[in-house]
N, C-alpha and C positions, 0 to 999 in steps of 0.2 A: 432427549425428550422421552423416551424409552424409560430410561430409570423413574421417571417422574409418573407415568402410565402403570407402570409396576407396581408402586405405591398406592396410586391411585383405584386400580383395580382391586386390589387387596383390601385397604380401607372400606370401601366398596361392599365386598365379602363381606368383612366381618361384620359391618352394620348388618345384612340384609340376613346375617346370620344369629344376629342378635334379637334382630327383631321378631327372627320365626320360632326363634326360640322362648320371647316373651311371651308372643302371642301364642301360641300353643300350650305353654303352662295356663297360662289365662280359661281357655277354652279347656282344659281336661282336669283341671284341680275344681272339686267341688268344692263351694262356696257358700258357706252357711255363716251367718252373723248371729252370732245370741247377744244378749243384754251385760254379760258377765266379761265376753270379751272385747264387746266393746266399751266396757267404762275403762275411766281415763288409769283406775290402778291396776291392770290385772293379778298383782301380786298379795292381793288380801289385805293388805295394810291402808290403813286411814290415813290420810294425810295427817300431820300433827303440828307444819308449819308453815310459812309464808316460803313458797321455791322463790322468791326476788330476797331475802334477807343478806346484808351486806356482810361481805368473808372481810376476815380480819388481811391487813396489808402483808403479815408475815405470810402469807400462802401465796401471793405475787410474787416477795420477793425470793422464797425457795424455788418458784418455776423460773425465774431469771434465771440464778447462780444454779440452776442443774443445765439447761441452757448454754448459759457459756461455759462450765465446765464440760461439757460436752462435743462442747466444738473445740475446745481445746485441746482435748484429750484426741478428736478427730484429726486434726493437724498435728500432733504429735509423731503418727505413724504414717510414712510415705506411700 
């Protein structure tokens, strides 16, 4: 049961430590919104298309075969 308190306590920490660390960025980073950073481009460029336009099947099936070549090449070496 010990080991499992260990864990537990730890877990514990790190949450309680994430969070002071959230919340304290939060509280000392100033916070200013303007118009510019928040539109949706902030990179200067216009939109020029539809982001839903349908990708050709050839770019599915190259992420397949990199994929399982991948994992092939993964069991390859012990």
């Amino acid at each position: 049961m010990t080991e499992y308190l260990n864990i537990f306590v730890y877990l514990l920490i790190c949450a309680l430590i994430s969070i002071i660390i959230f919340v304290l960025s939060y509280i000392f980073v100033y916070q200013m919104s303007d118009a510019e950073k928040a539109s949706a481009y902030e990179c200067g460029f216009s939109p020029f298309g539809d982001a839903r336009s349908k990708f050709e099947i050839r770019f599915y099936l190259v992420a397949i075969l990199f994929i399982v070549f991948d994992l092939e090449i993964m069991f390859l070496f012990p």
